[in-house]
C-alpha positions in Angstrom: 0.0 0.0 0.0 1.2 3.6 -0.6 2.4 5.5 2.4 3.5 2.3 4.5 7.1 1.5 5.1 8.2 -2.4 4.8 9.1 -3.6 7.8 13.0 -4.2 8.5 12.7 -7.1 11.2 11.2 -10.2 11.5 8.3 -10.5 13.1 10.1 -13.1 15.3 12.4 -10.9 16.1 10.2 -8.2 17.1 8.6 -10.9 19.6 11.7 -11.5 20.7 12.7 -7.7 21.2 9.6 -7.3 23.2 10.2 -10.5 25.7 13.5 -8.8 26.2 12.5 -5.5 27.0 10.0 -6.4 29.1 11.8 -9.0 31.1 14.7 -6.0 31.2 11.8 -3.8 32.7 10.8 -6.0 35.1 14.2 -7.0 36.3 15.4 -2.9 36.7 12.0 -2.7 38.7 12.5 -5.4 40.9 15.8 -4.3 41.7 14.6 -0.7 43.1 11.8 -2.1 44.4 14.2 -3.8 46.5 16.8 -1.0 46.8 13.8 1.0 48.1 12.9 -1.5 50.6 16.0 -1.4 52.2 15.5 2.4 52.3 12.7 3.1 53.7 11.8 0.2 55.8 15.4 -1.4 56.4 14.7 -5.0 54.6 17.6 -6.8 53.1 17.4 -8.9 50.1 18.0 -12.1 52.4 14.9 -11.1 54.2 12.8 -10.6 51.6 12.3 -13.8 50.9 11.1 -14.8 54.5 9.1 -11.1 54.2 7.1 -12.8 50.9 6.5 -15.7 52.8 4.7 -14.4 55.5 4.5 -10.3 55.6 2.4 -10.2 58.7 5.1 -11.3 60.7 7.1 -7.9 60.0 6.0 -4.4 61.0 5.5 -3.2 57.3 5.2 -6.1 55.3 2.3 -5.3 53.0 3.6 -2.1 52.4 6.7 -3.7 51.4 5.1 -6.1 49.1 2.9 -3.5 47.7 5.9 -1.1 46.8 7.9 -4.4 45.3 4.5 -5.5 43.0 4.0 -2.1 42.1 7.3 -1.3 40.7 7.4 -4.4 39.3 4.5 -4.5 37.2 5.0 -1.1 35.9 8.7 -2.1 35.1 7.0 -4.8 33.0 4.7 -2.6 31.2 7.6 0.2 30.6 9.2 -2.7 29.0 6.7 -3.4 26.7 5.8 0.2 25.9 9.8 0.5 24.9 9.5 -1.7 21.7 6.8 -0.5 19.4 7.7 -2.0 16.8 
């Protein structure tokens, strides 16, 4: 059609561009999710796991989880936003 640029990647590889991203999102996000943890609320990465387990033994651990899912999920969808291809 007139006007339309062919496109100069594989579809495959755009799926695989967009995996990549988004896993790259999600992985940055995790990572100051937990940087922020230990911040604010003074939780170390070796506690987090125990914190996941069972938050309502610690004094803010729905808050913690809260912060960690949020960040997360919107690393994931900063990720996929990144490749609009």
């Amino acid at each position: 059609m007139k006007g339309l640029s062919p496109r100069s990647v594989h579809p495959a590889v755009q799926l695989l561009m967009l995996l990549g991203l988004a896993v790259a999102g999600l992985c940055l996000a995790s990572l100051l999710a937990l940087l922020l943890a230990n911040a604010l609320y003074g939780v170390s990465m070796l506690q987090f796991g125990a914190l996941a387990a069972a938050p309502e033994r610690a004094p803010h651990g729905w808050e913690v989880l809260m912060l960690y899912q949020g960040l997360s999920l919107a690393g994931w969808g900063l990720g996929r936003q990144c490749c609009r291809c």
